[in-house]
DRENFILUM-584329 format. One record per atom (N, C-alpha, C): residue in three letters; atom name; x, y, z. Coordinates in steps of 0.2 Angstrom, whole numbers. Example, Ala and Ser with C-alpha at 12.3 -4.5 7.8 and 13.67 -1.06 7.14 Angstrom:
code site x y z
ala N 66 -28 39
ala CA 62 -22 39
ala C 66 -16 39
ser N 64 -11 35
ser CA 68 -5 36
ser C 64 0 39
//
This chain:
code site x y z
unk N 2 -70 62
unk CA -1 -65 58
unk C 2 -63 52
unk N -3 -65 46
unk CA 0 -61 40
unk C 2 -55 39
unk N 10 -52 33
unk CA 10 -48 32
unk C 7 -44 27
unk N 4 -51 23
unk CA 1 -50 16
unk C -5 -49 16
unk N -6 -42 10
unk CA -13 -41 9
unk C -14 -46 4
unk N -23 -46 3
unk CA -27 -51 -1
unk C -27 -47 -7
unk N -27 -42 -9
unk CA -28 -39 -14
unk C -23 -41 -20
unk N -16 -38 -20
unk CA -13 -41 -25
unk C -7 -45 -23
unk N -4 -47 -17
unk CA -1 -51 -14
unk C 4 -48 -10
unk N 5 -43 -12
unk CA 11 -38 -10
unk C 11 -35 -2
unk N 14 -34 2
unk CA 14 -34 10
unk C 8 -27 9
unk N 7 -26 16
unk CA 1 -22 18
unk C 2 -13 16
unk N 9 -11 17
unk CA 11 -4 16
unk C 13 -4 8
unk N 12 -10 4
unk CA 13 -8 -3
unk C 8 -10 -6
unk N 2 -12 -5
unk CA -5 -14 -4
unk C -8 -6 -3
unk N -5 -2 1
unk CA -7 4 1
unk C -7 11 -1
unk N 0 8 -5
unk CA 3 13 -8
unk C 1 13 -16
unk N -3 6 -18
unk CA -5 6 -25
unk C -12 5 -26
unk N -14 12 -19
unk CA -22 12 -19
unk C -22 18 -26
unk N -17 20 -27
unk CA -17 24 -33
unk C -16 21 -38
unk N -19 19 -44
unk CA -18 17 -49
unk C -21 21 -55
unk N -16 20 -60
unk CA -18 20 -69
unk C -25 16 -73
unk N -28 21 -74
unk CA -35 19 -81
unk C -35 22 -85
unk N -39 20 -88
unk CA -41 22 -95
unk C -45 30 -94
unk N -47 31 -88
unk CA -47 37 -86
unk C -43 42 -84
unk N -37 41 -84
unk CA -31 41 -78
unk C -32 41 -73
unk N -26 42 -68
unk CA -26 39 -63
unk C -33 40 -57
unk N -34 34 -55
unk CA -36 33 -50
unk C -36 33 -42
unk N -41 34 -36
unk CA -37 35 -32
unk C -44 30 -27
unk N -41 24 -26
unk CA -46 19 -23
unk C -48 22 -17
unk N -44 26 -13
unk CA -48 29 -6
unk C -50 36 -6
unk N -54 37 -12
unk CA -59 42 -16
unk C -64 43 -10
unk N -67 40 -4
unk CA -72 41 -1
unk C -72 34 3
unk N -76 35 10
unk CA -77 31 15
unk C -79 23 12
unk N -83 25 8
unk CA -85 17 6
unk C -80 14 1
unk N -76 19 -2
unk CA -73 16 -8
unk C -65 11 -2
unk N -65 16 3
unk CA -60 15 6
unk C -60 8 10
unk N -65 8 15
unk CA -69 3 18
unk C -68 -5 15
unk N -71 -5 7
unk CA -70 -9 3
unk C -63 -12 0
unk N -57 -8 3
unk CA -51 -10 0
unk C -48 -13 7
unk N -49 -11 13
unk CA -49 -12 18
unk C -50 -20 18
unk N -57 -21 17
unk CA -60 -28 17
unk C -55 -31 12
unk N -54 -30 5
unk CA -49 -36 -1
unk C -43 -37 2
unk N -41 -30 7
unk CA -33 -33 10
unk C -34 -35 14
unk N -38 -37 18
unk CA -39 -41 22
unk C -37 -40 29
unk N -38 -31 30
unk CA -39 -27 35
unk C -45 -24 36
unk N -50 -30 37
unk CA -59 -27 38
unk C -57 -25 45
unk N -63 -21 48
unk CA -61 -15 55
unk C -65 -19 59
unk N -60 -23 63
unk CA -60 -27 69
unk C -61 -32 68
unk N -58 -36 63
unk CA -59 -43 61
unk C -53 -46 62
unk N -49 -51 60
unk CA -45 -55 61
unk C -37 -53 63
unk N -36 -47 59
unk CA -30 -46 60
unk C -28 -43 65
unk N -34 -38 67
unk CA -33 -35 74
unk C -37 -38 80
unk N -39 -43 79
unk CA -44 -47 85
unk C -50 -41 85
unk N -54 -46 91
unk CA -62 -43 91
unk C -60 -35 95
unk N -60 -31 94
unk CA -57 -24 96
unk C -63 -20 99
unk N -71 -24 98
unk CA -77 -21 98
unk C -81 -19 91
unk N -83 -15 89
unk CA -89 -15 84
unk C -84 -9 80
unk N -84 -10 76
unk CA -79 -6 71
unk C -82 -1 69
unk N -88 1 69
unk CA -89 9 65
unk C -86 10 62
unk N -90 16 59
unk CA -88 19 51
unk C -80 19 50
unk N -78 20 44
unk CA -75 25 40
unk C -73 32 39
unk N -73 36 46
unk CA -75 44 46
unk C -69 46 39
unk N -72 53 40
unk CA -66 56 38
unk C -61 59 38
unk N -61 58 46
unk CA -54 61 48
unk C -52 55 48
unk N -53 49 50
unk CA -48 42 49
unk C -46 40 40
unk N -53 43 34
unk CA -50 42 30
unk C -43 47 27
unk N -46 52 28
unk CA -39 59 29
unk C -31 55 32
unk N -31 53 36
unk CA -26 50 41
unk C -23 45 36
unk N -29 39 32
unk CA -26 35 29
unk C -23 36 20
unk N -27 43 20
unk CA -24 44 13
unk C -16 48 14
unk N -17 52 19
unk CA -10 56 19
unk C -4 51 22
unk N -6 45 26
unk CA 2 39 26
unk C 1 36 19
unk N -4 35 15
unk CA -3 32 9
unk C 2 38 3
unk N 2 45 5
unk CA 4 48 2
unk C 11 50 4
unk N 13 49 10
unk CA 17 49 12
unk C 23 41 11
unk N 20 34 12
unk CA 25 31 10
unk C 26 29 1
unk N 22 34 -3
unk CA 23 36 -9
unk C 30 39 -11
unk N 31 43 -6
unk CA 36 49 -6
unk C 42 43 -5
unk N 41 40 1
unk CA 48 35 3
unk C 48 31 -3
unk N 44 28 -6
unk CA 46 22 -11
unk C 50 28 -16
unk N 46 33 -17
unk CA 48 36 -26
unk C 56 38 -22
unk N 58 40 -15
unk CA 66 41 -15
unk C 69 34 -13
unk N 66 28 -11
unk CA 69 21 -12
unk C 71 20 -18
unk N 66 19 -22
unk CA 68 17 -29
unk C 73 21 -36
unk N 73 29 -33
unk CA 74 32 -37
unk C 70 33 -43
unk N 64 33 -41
unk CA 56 36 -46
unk C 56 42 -48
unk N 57 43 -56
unk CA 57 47 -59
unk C 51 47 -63
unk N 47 43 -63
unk CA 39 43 -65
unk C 35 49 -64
unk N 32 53 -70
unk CA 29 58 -69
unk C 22 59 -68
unk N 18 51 -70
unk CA 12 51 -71
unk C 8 51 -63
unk N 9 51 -58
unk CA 9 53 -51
unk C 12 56 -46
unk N 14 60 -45
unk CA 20 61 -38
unk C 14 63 -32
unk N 18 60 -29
unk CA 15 63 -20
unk C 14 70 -18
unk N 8 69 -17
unk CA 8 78 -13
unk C 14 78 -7
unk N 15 73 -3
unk CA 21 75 1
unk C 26 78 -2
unk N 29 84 0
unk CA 33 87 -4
unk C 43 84 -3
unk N 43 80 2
unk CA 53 80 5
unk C 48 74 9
unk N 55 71 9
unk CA 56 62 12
unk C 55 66 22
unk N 57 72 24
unk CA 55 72 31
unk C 51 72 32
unk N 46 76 28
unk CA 38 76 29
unk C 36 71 30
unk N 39 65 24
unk CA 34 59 24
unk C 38 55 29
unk N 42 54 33
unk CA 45 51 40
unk C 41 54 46
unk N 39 61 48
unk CA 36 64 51
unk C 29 60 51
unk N 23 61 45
unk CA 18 58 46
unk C 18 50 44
unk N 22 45 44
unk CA 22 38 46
unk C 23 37 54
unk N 28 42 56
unk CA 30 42 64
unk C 22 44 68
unk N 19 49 67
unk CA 13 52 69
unk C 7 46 68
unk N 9 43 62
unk CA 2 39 60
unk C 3 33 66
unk N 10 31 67
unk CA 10 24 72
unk C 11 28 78
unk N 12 29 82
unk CA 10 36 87
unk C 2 36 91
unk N -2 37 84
unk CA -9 38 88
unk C -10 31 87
unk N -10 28 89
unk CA -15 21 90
unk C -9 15 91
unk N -5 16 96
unk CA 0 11 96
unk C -4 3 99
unk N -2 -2 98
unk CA -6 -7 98
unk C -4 -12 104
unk N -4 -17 106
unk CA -1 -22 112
unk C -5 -29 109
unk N -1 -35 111
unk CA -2 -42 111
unk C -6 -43 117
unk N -11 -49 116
unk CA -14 -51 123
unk C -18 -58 122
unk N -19 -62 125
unk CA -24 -67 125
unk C -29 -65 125
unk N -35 -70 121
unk CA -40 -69 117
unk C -43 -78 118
unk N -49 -80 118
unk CA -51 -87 117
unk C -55 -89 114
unk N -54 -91 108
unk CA -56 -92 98
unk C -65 -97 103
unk N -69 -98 96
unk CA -76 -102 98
unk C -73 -107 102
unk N -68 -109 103
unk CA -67 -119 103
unk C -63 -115 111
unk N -62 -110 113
unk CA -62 -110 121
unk C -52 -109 121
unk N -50 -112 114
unk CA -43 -111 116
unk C -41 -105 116
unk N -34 -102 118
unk CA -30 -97 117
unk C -28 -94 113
unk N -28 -88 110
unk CA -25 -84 102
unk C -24 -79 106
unk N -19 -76 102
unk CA -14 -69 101
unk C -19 -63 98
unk N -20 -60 102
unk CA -22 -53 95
unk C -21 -48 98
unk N -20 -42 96
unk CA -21 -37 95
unk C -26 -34 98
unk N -23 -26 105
unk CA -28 -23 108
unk C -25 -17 106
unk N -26 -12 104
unk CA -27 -3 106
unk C -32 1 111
unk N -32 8 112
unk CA -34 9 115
unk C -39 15 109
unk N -36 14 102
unk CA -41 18 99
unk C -45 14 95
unk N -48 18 91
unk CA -53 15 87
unk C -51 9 81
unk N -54 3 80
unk CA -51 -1 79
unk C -50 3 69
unk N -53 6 66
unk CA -49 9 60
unk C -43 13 62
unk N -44 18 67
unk CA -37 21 69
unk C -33 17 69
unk N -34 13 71
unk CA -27 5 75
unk C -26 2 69
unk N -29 0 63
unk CA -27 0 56
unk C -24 4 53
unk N -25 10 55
unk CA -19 16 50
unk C -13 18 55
unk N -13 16 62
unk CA -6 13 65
unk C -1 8 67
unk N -8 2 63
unk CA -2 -5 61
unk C 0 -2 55
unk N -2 0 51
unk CA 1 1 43
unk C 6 5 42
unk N 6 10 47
unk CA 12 13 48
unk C 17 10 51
unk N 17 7 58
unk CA 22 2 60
unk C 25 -4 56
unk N 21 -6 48
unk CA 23 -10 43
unk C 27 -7 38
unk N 27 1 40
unk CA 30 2 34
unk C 36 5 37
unk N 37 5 43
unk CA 43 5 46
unk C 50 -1 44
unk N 46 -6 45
unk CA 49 -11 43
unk C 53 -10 35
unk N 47 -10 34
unk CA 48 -11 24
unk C 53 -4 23
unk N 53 1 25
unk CA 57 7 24
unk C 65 6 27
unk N 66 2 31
unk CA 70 2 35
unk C 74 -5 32
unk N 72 -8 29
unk CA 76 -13 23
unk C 72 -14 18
unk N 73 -9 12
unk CA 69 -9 6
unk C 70 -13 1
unk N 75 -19 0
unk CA 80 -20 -4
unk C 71 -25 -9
unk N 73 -24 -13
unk CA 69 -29 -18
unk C 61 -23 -18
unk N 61 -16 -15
unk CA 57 -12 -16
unk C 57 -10 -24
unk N 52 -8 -29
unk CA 53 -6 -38
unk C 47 -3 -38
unk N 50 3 -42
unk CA 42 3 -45
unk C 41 0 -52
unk N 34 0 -53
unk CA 33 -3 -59
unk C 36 3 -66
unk N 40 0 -68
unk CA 43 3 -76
unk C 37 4 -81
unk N 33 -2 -82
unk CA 28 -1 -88
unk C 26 5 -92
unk N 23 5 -96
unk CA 19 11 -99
unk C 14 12 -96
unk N 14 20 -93
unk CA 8 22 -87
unk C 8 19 -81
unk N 11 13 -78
unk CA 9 11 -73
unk C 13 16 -69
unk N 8 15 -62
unk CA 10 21 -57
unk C 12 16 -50
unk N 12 9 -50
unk CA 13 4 -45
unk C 17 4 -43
unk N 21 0 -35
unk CA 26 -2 -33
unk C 24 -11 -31
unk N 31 -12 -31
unk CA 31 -20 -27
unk C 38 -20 -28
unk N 38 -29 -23
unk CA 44 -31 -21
unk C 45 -36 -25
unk N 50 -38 -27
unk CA 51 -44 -32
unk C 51 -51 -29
unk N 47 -55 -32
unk CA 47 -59 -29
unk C 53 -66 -32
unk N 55 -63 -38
unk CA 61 -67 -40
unk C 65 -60 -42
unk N 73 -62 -42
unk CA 78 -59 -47
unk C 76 -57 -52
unk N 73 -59 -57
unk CA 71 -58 -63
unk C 66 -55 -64
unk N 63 -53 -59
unk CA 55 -50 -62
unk C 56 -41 -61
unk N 53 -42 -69
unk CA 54 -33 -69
unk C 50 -28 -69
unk N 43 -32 -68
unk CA 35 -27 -68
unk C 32 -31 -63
unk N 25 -25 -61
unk CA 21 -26 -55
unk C 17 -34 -55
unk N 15 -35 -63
unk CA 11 -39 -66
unk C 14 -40 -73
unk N 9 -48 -75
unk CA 9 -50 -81
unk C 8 -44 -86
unk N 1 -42 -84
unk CA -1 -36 -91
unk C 1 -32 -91
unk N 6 -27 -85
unk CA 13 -24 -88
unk C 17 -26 -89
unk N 20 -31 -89
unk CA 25 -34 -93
unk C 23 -36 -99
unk N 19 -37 -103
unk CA 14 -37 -109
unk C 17 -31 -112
unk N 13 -27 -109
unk CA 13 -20 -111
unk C 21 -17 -112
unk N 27 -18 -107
unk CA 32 -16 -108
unk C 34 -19 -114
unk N 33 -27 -115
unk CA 38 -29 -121
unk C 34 -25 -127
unk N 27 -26 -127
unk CA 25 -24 -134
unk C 27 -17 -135
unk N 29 -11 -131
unk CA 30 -4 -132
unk C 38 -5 -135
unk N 42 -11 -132
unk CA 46 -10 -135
unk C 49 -12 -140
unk N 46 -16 -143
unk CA 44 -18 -148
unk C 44 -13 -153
unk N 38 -9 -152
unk CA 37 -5 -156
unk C 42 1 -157
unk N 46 3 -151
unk CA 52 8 -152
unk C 54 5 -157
unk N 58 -2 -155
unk CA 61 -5 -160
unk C 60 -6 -167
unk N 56 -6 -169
unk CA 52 -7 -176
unk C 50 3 -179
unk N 49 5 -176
unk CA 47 13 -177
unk C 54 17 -178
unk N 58 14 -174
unk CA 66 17 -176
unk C 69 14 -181
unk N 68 7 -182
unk CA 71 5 -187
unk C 70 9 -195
unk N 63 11 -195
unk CA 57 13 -201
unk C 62 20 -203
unk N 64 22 -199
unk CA 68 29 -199
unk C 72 27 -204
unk N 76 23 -202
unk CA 82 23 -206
unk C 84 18 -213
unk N 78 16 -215
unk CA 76 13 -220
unk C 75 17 -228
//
């Protein structure tokens, strides 16, 4: 079973925590609404009751209290990243106020929908591993997500947030040398400093 989500490549609880992002509008917040949330579900490649948790039954909506549920761990492992990284970024902070808060609701969030292994037997009759709960299979998604961020919390080393100008992302470095989330932050970082460079120089001429 992958850890990685499809959307930017980064594991599933960092995938969730950069449901917040910077626009030209500012920021935005990709779990704005049931469908909008559903939709990012699917890019990460946690559609409700599909692959990653096995066939769990028929997936049902996106309510709101499931959405509620997944925005408040998404704002809660915001909290843990910005005291991992030592984020002093002002362009979003967490409504979670203190890092016990946000340990309280990651423990809570894996709590209500703990999950078990079990055989399963794919078209072709053999045997798979998947994934059974006793709640609903979105519940059971905002309980693995919390059990993944257990991990990720629990050895953060190569956790950052994105430096850029304006960005509001985190990721884990995929090499020693990478200093932003993306190429077009990185873009953007050299050419801002660039222009420090050039703007300070103008001073003293």
């Amino acid at each position: 079973m992958t850890t990685q989500g499809a959307a930017h490549g980064e594991s599933w609880p960092v995938e969730l925590m950069n449901t917040v992002r910077a626009g030209r509008q500012g920021v935005q917040d990709t779990l704005d609404d049931p469908e909008q949330a559903a939709a990012w579900l699917e890019r990460a490649g946690l559609g409700l009751g599909g692959a990653v948790l096995g066939p769990m039954g028929p997936p049902g909506p996106l309510d709101i209290d499931v959405l509620q549920r997944l925005r408040t761990l998404r704002d809660a492992l915001r909290r843990l990243a910005a005291e991992a990284t030592a984020d002093d970024r002002t362009t979003w902070t967490s409504p979670v106020g203190h890092v016990d808060e946000a340990v309280a609701v990651v423990n809570a969030a894996a709590a209500a929908a703990p999950t078990w292994a079990a055989l399963d037997r794919d078209a072709d009759g053999g045997l798979v591993r998947v994934a059974r709960s006793a709640a609903s299979p979105a519940l059971a998604v905002v309980g693995m997500l919390a059990e993944r961020a257990v991990d990720l919390f629990t050895d953060p080393e190569g956790l950052r947030a994105c430096r850029a100008p304006g960005c509001v992302l985190y990721f884990v470095k995929a090499h020693p040398r990478q200093e932003w989330c993306s190429t077009g932050c990185g873009n953007r970082a050299r050419v801002a400093r660039h222009y420090r460079r050039h703007h300070h120089g103008d001073q003293f001429e």
